[in-house]
N, C-alpha and C positions, 0 to 999 in steps of 0.2 A: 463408501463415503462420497458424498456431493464437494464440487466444487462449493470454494466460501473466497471472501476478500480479505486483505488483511491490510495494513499500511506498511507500505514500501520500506520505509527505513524511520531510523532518529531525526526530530525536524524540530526545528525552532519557531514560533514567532512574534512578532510585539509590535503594538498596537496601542498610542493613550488617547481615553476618551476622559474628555475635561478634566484633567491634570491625573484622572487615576491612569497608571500602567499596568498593562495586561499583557502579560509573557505565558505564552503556551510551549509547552514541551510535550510529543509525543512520541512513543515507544512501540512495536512491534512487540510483545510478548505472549506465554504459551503457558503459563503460573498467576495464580494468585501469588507467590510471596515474590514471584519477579515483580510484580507491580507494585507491592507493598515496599518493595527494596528501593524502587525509582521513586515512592510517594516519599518515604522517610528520606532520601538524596535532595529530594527538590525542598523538603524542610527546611534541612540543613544549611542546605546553600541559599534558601533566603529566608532565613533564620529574622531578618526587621522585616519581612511584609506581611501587613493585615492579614491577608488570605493565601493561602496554597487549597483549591481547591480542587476536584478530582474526578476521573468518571474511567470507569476499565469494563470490555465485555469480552469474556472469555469464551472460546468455541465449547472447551471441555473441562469441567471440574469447578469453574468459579463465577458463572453467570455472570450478572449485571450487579456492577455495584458504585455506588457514589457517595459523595461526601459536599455542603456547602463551608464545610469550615468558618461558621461562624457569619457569612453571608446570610440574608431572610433565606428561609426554607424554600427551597422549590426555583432560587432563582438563579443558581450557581451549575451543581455536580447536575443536577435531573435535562437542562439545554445540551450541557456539554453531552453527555451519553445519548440524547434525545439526535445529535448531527448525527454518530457511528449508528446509530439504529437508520435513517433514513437511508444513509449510504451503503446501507446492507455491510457494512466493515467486520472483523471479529478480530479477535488476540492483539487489542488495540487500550493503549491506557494512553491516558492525557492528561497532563496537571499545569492548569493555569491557574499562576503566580499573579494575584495583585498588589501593588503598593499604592494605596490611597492617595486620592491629589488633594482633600481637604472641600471634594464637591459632591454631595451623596446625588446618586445614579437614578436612585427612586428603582419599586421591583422591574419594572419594566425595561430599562435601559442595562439592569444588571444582566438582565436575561440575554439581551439580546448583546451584548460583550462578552458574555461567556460564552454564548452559542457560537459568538464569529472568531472567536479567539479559538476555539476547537476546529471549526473550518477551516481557518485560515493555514492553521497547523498540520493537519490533515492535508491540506495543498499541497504544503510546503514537504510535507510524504511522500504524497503519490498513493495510490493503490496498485496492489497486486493480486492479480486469481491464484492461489493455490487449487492445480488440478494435474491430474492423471495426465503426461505427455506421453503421447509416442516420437522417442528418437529414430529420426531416420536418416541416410545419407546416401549420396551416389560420388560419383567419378565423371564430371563436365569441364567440357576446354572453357580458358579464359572468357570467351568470347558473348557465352551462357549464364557467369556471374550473377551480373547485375537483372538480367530475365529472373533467374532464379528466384531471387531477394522480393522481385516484387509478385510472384505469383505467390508468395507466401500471406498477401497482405489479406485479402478474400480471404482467407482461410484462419487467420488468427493465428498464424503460426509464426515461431521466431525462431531468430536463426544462433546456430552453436559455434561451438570453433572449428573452426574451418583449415585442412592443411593446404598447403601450396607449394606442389611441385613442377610438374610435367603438365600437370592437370589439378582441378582443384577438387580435391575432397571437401564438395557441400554437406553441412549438417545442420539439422533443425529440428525444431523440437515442434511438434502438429499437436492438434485438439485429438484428443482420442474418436477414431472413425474417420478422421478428415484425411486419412496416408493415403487411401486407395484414390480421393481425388484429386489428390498433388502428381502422385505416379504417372494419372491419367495423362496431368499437365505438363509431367516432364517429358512425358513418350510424344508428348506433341510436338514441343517446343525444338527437343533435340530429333525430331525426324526418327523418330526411335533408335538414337545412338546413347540413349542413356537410362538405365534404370535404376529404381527405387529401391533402398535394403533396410527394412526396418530393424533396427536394434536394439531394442529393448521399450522399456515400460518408465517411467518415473513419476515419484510427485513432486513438485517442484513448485515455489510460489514464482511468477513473472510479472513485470510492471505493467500494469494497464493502462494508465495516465498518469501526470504528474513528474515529480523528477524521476529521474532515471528509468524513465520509460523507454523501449526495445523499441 
């Protein structure tokens, strides 16, 4: 399996363009009926707005699918999915909530309110790679820490939890392949008073940008 993107976490955002209000909500999910669960939630709870309209793509099992609820065709659910396709994103659902201000948007303005109401929500995310880490760690004096931390940055690698005693047990989690050129950099750094122990494999999704980015 290849590396994919995914959004970081649950995000809010809202935005009024000429009296309408545009509330985006986005989701991390891995189901078609998780998505279906968050689109019927965000009915509910705004049960008086003109629109809940909606856009999800899923890595495995339920593709791409959208909804204008009731919006002209083409100018709602097709933008919003149209951002997570540019952004390369998956297992990603978005349901922006409009309540009318009493000033029609015309197609063009609708589109481009839904498109930045999925963006902007997607920001408010973050993105994360789900890929294949290798865990690794060593045994460095204080003094090595913060060297540490940043020779991981070239490398795209991030760091784990770490104990602290006598010495600090470094751990990090590397791009698969990149361990053998960290090792290199540790044998540099520490005058070869320290080496690499690789332990194990995982997949794991990590924040790329956005909030809760490493």
């Amino acid at each position: 399996m290849t590396e994919y993107l995914i959004p970081t976490k649950t995000a809010e955002s809202e935005f009024v363009e000429k009296k309408s209000r545009f509330i985006g909500n986005i989701w991390p999910v891995e189901t078609e009926e998780e998505a279906r669960a968050h689109i019927e939630e965000m009915k509910k709870k705004h049960y008086g707005a003109r629109h809940n309209c909606w856009a999800y793509r899923l890595k495995t099992g339920g593709g791409e699918r959208y909804s204008d609820d009731g919006e002209p065709q083409g100018t709602a659910g097709q933008p919003m999915l149209g951002v997570f396709q540019r952004e390369e994103v998956w297992n990603v659902l978005c349901v922006v909530t409009r309540y009318f201000g009493g000033i029609l948007l015309g197609a063009g303005g609708l589109t481009r309110a839904y498109a930045r109401s999925a963006k902007d929500t997607l920001d408010a995310s973050g993105i994360s790679v789900v890929r294949p880490w290798t865990q690794v760690e060593c045994d460095c004096p204080y003094g090595l820490f913060d060297r540490l931390k940043l020779e991981l940055l070239p490398l795209q690698g991030v760091e784990g939890e770490h104990e602290f005693g006598l010495e600090i047990t470094f751990r990090a989690l590397l791009p698969e392949g990149r361990e053998e050129e960290f090792g290199a950099r540790l044998r540099e750094v520490s005058a070869g008073g320290a080496a690499l122990r690789v332990t194990g494999t995982v997949w794991k999704a990590v924040p790329l940008r956005g909030e809760g980015q490493v």
